[in-house]
mmCIF entry with sequence, helices, sheets and N, C-alpha, C, O atoms, coordinates in Angstrom:
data_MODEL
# 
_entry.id   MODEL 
# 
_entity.id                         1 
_entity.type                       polymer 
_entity.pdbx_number_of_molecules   1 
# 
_entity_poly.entity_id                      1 
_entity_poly.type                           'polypeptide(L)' 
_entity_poly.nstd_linkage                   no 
_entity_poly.nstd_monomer                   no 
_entity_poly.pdbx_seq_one_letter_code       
;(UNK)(UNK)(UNK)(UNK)(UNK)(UNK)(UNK)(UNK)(UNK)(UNK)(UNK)(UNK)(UNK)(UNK)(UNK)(UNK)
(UNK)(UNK)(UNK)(UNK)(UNK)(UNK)(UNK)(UNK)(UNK)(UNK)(UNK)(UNK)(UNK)(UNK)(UNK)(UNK)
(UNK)(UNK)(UNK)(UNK)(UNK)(UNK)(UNK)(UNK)(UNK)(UNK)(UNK)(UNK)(UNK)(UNK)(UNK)(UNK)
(UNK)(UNK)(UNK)(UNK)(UNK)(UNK)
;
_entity_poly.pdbx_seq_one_letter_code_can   XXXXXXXXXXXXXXXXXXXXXXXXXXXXXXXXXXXXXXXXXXXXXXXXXXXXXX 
_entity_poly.pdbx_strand_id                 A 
# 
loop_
_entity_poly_seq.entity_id 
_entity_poly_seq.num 
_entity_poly_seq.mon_id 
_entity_poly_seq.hetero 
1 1  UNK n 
1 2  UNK n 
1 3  UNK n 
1 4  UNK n 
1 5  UNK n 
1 6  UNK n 
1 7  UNK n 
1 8  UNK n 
1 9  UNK n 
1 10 UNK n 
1 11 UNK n 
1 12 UNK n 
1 13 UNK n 
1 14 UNK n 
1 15 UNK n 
1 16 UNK n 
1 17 UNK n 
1 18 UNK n 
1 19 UNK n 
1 20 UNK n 
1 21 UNK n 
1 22 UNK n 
1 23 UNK n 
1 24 UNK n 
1 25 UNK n 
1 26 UNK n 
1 27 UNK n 
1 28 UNK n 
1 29 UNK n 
1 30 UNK n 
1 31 UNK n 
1 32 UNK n 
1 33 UNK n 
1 34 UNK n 
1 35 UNK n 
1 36 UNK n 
1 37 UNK n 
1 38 UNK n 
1 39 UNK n 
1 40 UNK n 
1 41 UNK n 
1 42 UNK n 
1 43 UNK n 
1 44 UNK n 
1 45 UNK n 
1 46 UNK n 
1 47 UNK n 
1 48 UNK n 
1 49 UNK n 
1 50 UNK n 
1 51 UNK n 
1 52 UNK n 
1 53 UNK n 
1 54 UNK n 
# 
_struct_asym.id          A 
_struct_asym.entity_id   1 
# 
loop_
_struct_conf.conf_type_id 
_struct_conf.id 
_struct_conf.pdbx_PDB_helix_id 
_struct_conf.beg_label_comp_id 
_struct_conf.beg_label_asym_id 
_struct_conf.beg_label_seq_id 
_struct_conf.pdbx_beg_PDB_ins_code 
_struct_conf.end_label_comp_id 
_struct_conf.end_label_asym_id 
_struct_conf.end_label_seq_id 
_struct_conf.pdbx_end_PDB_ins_code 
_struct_conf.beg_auth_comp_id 
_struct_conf.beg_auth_asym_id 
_struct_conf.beg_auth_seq_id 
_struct_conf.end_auth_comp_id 
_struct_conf.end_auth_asym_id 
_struct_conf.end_auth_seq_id 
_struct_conf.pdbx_PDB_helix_class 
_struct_conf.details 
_struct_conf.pdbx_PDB_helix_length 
HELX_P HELX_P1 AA1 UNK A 6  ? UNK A 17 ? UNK A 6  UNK A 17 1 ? 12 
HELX_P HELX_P2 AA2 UNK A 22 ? UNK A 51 ? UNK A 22 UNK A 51 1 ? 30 
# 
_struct_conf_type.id          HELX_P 
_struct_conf_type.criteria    ? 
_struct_conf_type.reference   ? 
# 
loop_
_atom_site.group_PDB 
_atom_site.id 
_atom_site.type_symbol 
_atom_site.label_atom_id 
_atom_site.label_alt_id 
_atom_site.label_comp_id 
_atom_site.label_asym_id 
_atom_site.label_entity_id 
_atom_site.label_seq_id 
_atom_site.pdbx_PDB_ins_code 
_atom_site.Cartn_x 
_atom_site.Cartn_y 
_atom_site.Cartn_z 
_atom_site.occupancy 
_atom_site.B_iso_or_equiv 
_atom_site.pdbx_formal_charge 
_atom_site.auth_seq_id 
_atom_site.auth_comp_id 
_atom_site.auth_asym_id 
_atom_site.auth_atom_id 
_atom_site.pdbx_PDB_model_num 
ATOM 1   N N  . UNK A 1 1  ? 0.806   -1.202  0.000  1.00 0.00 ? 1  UNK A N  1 
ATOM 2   C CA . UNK A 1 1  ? 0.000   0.000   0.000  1.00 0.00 ? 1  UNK A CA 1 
ATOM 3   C C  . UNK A 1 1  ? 0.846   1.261   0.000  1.00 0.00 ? 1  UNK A C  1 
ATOM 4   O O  . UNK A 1 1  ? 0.423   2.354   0.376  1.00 0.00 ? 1  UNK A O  1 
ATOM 5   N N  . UNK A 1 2  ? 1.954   1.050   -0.406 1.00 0.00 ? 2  UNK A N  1 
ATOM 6   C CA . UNK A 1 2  ? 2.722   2.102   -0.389 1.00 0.00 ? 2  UNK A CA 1 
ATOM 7   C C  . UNK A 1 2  ? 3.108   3.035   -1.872 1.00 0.00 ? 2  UNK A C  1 
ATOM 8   O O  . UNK A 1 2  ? 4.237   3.152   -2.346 1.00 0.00 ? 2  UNK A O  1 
ATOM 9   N N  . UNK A 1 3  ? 2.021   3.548   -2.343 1.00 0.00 ? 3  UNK A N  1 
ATOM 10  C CA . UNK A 1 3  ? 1.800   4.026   -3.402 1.00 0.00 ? 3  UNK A CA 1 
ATOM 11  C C  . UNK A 1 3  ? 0.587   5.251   -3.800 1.00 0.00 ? 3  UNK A C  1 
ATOM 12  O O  . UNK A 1 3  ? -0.526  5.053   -3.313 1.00 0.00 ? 3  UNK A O  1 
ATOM 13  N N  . UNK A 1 4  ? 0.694   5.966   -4.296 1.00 0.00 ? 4  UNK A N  1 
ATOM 14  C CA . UNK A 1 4  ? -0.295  7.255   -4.196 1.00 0.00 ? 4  UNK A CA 1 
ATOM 15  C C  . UNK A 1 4  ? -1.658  6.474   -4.476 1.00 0.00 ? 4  UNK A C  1 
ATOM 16  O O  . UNK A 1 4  ? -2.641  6.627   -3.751 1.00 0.00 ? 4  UNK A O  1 
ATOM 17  N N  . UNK A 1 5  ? -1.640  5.606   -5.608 1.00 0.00 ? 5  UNK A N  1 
ATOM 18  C CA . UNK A 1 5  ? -2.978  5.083   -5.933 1.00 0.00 ? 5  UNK A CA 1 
ATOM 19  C C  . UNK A 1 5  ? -3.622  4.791   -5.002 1.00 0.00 ? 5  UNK A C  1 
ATOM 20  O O  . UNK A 1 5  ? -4.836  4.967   -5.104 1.00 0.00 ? 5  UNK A O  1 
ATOM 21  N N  . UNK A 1 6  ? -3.275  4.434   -4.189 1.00 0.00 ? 6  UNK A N  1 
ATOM 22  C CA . UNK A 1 6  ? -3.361  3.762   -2.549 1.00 0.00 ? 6  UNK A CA 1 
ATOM 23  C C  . UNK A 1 6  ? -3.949  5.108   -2.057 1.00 0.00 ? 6  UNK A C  1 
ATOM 24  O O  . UNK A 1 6  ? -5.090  5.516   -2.270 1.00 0.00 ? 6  UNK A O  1 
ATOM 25  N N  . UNK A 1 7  ? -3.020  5.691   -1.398 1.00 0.00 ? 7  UNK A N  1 
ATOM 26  C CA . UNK A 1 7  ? -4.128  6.861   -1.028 1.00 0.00 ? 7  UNK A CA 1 
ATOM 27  C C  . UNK A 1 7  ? -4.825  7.409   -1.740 1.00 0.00 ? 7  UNK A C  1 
ATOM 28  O O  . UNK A 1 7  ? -4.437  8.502   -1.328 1.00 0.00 ? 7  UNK A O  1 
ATOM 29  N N  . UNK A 1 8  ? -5.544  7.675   -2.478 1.00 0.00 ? 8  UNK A N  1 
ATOM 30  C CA . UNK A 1 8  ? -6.714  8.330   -2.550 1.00 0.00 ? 8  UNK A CA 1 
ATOM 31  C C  . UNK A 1 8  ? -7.743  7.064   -2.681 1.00 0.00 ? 8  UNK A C  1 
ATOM 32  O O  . UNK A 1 8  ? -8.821  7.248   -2.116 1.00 0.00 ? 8  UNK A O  1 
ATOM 33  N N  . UNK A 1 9  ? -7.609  6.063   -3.205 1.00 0.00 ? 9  UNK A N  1 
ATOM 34  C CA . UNK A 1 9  ? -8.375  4.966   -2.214 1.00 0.00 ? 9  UNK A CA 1 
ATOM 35  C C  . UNK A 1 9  ? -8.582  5.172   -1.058 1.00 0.00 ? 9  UNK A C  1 
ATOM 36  O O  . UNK A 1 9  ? -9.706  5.053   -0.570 1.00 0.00 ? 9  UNK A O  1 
ATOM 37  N N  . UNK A 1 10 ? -7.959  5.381   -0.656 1.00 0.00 ? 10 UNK A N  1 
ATOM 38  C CA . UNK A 1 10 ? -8.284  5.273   1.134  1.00 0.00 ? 10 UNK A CA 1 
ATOM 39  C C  . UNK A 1 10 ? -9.148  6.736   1.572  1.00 0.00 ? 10 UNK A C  1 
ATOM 40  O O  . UNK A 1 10 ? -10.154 6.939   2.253  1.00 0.00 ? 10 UNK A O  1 
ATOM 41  N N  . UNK A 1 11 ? -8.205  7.620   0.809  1.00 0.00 ? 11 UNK A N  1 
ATOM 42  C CA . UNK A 1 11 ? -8.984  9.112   1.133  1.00 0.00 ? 11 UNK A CA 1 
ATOM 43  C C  . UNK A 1 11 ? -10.380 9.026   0.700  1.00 0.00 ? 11 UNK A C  1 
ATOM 44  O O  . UNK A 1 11 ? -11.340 9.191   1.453  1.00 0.00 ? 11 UNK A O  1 
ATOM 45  N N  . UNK A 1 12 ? -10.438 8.786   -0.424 1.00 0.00 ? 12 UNK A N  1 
ATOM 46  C CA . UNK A 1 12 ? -11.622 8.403   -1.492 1.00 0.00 ? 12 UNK A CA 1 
ATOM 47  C C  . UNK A 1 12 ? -13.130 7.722   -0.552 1.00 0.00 ? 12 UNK A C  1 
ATOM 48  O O  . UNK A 1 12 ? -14.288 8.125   -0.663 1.00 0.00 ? 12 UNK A O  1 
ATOM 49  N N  . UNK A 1 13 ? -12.655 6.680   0.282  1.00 0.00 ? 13 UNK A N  1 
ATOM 50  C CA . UNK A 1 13 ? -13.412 5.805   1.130  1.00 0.00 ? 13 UNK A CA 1 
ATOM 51  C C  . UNK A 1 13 ? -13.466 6.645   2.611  1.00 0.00 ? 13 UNK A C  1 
ATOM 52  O O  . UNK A 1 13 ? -14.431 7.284   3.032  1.00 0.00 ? 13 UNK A O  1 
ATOM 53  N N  . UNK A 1 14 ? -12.535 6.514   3.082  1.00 0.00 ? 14 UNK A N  1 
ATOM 54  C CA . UNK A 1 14 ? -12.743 7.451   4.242  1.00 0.00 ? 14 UNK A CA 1 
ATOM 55  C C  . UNK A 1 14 ? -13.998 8.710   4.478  1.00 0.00 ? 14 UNK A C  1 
ATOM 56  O O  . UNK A 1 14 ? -14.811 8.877   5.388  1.00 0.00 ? 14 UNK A O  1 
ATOM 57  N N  . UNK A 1 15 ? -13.625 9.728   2.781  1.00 0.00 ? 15 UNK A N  1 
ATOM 58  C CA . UNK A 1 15 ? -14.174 10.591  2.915  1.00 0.00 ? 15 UNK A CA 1 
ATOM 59  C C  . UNK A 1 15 ? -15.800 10.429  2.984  1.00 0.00 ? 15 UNK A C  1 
ATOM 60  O O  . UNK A 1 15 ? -16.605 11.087  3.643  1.00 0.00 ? 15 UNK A O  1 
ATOM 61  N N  . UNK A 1 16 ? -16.051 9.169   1.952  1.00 0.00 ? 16 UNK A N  1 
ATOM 62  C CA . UNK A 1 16 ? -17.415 8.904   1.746  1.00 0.00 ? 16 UNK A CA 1 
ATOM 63  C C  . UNK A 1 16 ? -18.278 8.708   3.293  1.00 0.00 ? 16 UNK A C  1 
ATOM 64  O O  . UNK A 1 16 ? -19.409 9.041   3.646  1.00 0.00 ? 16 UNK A O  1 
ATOM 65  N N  . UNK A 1 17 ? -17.148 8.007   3.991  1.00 0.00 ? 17 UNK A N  1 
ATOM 66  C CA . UNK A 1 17 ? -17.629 7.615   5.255  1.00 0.00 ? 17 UNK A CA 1 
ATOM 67  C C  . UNK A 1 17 ? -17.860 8.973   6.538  1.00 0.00 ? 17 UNK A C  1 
ATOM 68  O O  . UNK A 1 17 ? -18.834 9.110   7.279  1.00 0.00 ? 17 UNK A O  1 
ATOM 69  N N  . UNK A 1 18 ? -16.680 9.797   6.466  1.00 0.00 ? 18 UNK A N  1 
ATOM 70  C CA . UNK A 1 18 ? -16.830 10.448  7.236  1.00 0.00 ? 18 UNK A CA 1 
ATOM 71  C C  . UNK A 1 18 ? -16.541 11.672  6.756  1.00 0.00 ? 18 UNK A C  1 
ATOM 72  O O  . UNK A 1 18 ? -15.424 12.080  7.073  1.00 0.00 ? 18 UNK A O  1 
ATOM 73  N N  . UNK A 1 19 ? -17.482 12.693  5.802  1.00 0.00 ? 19 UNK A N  1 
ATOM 74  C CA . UNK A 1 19 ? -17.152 13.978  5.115  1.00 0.00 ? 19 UNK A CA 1 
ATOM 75  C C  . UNK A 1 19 ? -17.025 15.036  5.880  1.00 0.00 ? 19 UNK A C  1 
ATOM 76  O O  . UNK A 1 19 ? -17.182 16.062  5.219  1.00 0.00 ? 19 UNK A O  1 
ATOM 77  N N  . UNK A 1 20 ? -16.883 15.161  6.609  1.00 0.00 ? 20 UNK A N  1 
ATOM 78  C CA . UNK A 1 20 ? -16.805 16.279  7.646  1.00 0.00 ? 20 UNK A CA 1 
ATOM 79  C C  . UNK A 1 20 ? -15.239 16.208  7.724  1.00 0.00 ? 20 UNK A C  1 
ATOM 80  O O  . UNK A 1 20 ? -14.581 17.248  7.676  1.00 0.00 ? 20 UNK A O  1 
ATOM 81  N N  . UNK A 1 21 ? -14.804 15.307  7.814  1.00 0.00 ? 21 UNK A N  1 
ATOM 82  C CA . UNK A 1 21 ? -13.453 15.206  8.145  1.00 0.00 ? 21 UNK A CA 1 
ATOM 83  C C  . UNK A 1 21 ? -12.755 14.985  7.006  1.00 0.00 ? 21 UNK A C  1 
ATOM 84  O O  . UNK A 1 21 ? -11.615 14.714  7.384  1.00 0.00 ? 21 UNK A O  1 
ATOM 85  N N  . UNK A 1 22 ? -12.791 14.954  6.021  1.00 0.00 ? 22 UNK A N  1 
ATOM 86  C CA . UNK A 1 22 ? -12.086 15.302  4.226  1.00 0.00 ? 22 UNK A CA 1 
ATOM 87  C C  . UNK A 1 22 ? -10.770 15.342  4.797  1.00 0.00 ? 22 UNK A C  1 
ATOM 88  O O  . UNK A 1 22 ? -9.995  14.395  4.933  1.00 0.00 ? 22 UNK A O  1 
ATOM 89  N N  . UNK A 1 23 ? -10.579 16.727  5.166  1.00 0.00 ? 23 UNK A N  1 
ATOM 90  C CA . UNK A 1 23 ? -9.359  17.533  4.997  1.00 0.00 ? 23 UNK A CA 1 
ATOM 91  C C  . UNK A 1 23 ? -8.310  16.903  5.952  1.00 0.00 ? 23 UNK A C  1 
ATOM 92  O O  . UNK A 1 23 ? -7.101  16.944  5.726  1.00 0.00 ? 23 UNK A O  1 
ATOM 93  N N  . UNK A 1 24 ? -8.789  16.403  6.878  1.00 0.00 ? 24 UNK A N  1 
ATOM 94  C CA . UNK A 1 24 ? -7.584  15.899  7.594  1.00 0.00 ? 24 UNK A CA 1 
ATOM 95  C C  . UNK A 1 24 ? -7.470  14.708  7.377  1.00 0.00 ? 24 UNK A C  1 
ATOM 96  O O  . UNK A 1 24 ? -6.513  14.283  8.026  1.00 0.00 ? 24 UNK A O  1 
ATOM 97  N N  . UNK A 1 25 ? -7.985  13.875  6.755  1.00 0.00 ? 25 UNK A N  1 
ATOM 98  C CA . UNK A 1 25 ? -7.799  12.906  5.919  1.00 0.00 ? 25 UNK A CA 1 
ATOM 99  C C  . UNK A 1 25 ? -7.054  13.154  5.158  1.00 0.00 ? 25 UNK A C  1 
ATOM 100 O O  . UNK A 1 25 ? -5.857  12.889  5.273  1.00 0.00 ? 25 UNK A O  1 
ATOM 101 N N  . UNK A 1 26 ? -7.431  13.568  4.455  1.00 0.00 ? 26 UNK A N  1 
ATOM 102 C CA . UNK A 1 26 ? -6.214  14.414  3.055  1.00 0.00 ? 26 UNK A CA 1 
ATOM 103 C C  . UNK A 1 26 ? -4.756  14.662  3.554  1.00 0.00 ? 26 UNK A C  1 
ATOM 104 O O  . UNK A 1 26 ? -3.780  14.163  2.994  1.00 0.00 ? 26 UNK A O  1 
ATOM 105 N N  . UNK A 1 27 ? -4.678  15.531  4.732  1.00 0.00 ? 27 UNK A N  1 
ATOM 106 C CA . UNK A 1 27 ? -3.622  15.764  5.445  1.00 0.00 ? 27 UNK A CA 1 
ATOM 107 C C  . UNK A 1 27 ? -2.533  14.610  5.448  1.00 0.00 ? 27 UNK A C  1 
ATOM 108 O O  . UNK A 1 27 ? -1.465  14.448  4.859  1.00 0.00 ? 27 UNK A O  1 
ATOM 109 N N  . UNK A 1 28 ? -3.360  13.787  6.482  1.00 0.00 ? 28 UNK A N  1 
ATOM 110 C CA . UNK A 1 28 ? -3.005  12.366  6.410  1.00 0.00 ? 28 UNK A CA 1 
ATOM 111 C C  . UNK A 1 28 ? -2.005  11.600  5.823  1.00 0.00 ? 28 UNK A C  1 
ATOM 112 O O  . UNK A 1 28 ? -1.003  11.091  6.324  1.00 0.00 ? 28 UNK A O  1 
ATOM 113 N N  . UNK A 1 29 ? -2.475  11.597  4.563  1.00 0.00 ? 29 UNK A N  1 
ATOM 114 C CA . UNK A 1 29 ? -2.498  10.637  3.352  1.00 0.00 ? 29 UNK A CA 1 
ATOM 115 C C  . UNK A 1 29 ? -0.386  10.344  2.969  1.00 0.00 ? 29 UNK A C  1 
ATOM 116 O O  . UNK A 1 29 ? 0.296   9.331   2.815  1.00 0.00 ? 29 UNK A O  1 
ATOM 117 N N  . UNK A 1 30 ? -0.062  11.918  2.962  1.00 0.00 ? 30 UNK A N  1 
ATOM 118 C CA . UNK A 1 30 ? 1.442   11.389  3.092  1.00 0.00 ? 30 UNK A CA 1 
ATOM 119 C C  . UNK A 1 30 ? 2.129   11.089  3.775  1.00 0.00 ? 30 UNK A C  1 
ATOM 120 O O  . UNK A 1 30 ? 3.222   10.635  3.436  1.00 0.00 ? 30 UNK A O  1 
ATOM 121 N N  . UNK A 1 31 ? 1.567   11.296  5.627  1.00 0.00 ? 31 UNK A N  1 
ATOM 122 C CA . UNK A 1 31 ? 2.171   10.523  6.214  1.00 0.00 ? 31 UNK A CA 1 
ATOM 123 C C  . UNK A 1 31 ? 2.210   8.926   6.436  1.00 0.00 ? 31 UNK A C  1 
ATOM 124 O O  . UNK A 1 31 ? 3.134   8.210   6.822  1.00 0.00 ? 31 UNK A O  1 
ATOM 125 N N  . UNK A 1 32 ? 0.577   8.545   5.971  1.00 0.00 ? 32 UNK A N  1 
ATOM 126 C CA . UNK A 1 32 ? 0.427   7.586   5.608  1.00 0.00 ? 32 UNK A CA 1 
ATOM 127 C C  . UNK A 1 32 ? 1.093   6.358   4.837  1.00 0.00 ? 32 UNK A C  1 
ATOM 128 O O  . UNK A 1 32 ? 1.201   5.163   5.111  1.00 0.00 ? 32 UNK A O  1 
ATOM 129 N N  . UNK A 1 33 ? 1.563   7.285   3.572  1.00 0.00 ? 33 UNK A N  1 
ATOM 130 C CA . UNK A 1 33 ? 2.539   6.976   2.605  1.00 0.00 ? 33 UNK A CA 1 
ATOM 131 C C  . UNK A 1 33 ? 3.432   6.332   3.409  1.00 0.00 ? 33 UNK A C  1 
ATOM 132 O O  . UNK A 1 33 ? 3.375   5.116   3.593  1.00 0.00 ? 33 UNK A O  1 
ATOM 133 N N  . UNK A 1 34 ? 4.824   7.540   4.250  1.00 0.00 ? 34 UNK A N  1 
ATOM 134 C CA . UNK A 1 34 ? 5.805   7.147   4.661  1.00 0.00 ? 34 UNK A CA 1 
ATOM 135 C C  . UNK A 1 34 ? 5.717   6.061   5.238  1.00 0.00 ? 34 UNK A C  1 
ATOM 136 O O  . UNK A 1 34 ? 6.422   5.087   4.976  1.00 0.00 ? 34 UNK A O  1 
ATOM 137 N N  . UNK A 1 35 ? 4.715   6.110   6.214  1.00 0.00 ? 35 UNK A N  1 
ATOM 138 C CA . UNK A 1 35 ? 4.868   5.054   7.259  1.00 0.00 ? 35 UNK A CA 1 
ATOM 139 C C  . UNK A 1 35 ? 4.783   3.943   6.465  1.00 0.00 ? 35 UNK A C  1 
ATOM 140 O O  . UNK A 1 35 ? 5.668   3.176   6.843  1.00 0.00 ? 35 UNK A O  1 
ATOM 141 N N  . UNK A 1 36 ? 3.941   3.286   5.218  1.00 0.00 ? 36 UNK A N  1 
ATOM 142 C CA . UNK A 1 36 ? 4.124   2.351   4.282  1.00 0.00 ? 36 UNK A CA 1 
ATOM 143 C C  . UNK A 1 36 ? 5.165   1.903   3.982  1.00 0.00 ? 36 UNK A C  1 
ATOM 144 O O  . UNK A 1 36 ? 5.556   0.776   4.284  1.00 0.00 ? 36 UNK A O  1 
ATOM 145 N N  . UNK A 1 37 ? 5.948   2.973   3.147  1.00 0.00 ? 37 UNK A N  1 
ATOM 146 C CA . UNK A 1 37 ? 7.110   3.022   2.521  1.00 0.00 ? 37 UNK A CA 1 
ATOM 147 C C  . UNK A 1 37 ? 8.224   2.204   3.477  1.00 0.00 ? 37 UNK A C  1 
ATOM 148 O O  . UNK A 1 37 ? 8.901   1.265   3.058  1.00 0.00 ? 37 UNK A O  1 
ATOM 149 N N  . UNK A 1 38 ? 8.283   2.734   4.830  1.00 0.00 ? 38 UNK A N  1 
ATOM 150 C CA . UNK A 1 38 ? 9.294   2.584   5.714  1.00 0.00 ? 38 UNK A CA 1 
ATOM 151 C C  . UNK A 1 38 ? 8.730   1.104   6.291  1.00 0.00 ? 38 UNK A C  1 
ATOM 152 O O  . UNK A 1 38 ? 9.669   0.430   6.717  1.00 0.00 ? 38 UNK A O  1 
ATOM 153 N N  . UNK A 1 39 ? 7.609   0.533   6.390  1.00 0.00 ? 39 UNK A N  1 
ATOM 154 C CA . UNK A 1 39 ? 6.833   -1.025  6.529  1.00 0.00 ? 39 UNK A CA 1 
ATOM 155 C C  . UNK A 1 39 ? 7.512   -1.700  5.757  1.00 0.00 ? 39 UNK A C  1 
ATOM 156 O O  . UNK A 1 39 ? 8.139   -2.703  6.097  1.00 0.00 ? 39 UNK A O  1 
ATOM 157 N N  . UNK A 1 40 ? 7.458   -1.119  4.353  1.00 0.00 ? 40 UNK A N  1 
ATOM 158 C CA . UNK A 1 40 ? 8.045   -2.303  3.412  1.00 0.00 ? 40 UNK A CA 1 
ATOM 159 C C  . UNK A 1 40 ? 9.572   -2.426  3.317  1.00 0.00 ? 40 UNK A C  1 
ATOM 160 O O  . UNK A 1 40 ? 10.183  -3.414  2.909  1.00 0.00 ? 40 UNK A O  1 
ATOM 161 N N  . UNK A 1 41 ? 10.032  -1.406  3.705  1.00 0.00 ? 41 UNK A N  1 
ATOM 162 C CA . UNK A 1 41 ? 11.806  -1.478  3.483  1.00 0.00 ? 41 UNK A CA 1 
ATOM 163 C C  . UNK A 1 41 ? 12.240  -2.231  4.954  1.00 0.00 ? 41 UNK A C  1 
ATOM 164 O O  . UNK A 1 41 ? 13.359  -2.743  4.910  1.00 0.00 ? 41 UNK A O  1 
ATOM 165 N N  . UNK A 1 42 ? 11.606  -2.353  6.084  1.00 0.00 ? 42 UNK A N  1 
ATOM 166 C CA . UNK A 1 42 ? 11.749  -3.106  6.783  1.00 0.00 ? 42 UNK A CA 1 
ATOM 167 C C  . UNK A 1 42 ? 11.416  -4.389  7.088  1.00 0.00 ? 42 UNK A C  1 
ATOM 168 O O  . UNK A 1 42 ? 12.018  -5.205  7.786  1.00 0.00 ? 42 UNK A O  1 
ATOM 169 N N  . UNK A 1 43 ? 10.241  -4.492  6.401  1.00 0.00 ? 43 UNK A N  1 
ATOM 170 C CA . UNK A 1 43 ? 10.202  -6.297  5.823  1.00 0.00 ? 43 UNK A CA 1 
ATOM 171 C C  . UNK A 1 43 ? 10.969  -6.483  4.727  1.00 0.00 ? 43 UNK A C  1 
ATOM 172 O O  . UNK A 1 43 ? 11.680  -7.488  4.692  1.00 0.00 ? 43 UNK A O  1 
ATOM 173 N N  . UNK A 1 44 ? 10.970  -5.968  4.118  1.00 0.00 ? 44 UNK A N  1 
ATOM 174 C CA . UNK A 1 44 ? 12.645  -6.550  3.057  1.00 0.00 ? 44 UNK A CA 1 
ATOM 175 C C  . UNK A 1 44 ? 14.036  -6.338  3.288  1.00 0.00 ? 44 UNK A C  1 
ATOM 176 O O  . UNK A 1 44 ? 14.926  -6.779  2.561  1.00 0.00 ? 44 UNK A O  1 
ATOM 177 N N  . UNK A 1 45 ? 14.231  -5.552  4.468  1.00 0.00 ? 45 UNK A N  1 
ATOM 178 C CA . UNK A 1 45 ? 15.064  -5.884  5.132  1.00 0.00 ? 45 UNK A CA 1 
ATOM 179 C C  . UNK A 1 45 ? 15.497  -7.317  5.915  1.00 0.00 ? 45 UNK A C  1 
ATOM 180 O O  . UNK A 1 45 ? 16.559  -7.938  5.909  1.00 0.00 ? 45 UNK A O  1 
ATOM 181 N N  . UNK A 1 46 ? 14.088  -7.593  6.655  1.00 0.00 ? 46 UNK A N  1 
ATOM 182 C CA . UNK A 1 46 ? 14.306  -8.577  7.137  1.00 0.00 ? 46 UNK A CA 1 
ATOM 183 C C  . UNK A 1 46 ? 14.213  -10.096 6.927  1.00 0.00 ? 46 UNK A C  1 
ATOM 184 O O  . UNK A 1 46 ? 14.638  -10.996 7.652  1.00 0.00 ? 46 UNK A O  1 
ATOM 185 N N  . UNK A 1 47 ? 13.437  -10.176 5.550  1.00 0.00 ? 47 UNK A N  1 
ATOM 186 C CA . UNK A 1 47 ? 13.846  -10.479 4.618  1.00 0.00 ? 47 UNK A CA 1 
ATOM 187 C C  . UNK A 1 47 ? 15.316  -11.396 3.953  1.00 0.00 ? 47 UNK A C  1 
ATOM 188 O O  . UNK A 1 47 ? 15.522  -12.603 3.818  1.00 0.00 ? 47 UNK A O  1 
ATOM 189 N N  . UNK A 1 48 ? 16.173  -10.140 3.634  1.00 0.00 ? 48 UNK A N  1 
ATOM 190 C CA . UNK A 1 48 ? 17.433  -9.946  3.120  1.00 0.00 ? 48 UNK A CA 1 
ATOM 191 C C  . UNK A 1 48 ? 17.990  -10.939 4.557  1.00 0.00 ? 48 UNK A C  1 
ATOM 192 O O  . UNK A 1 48 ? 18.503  -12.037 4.341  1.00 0.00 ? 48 UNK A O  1 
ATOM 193 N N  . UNK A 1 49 ? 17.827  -10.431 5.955  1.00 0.00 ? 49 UNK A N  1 
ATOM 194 C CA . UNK A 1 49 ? 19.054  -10.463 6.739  1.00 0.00 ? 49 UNK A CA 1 
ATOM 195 C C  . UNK A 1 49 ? 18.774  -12.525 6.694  1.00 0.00 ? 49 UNK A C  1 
ATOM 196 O O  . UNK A 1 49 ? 19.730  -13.297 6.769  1.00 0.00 ? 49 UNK A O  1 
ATOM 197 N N  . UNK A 1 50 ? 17.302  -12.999 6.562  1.00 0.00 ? 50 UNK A N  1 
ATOM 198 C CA . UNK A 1 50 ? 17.395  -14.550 6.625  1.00 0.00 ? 50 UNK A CA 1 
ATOM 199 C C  . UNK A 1 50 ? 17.907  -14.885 4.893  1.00 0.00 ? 50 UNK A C  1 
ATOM 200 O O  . UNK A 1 50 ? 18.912  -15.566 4.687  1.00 0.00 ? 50 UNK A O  1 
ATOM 201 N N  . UNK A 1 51 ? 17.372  -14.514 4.147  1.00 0.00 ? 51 UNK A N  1 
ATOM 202 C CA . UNK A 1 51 ? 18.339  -14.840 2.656  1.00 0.00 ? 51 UNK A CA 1 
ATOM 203 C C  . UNK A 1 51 ? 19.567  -14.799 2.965  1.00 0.00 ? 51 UNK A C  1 
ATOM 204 O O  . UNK A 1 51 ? 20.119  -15.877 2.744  1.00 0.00 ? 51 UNK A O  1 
ATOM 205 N N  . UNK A 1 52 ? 20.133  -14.132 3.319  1.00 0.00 ? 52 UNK A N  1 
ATOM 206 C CA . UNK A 1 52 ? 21.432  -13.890 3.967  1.00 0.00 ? 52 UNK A CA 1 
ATOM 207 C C  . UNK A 1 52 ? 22.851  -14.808 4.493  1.00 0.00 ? 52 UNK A C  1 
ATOM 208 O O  . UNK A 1 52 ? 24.080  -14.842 4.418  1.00 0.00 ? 52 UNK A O  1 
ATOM 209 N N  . UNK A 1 53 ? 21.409  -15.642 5.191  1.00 0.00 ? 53 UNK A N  1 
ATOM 210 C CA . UNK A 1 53 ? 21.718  -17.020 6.869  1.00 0.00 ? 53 UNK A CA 1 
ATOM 211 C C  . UNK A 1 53 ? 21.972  -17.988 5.956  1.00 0.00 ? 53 UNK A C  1 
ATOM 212 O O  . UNK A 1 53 ? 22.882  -18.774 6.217  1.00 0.00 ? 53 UNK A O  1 
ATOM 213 N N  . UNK A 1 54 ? 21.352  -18.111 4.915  1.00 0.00 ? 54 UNK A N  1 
ATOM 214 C CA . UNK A 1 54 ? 21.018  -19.042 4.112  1.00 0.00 ? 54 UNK A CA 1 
ATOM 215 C C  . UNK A 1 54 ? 22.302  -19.825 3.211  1.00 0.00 ? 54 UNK A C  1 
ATOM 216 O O  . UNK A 1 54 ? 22.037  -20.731 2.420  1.00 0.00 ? 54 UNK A O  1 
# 
């Protein structure tokens, strides 16, 4: 889920659900990103470190 398409899915749904709150949803959305981004480089990190053992 670490990809823009991704958020606005999520924004997209969220908003439907709770429109009052749009904008900080929106806000959101790139920290959202990071925290993804930084999920996946740490499972393929860890990953790497048993390929590694191997």
């Amino acid at each position: 889920f670490a990809n823009f398409g991704s958020i606005g899915v999520v924004v997209g749904a969220f908003s439907a659900v709770a429109p009052h709150r749009a904008p900080e949803i929106a806000q959101l959305g790139l920290r959202a990103l990071a925290a993804a981004t930084l999920s996946n480089l740490m499972s393929a990190t860890i990953a790497g470190f048993f390929i590694g053992l191997a």
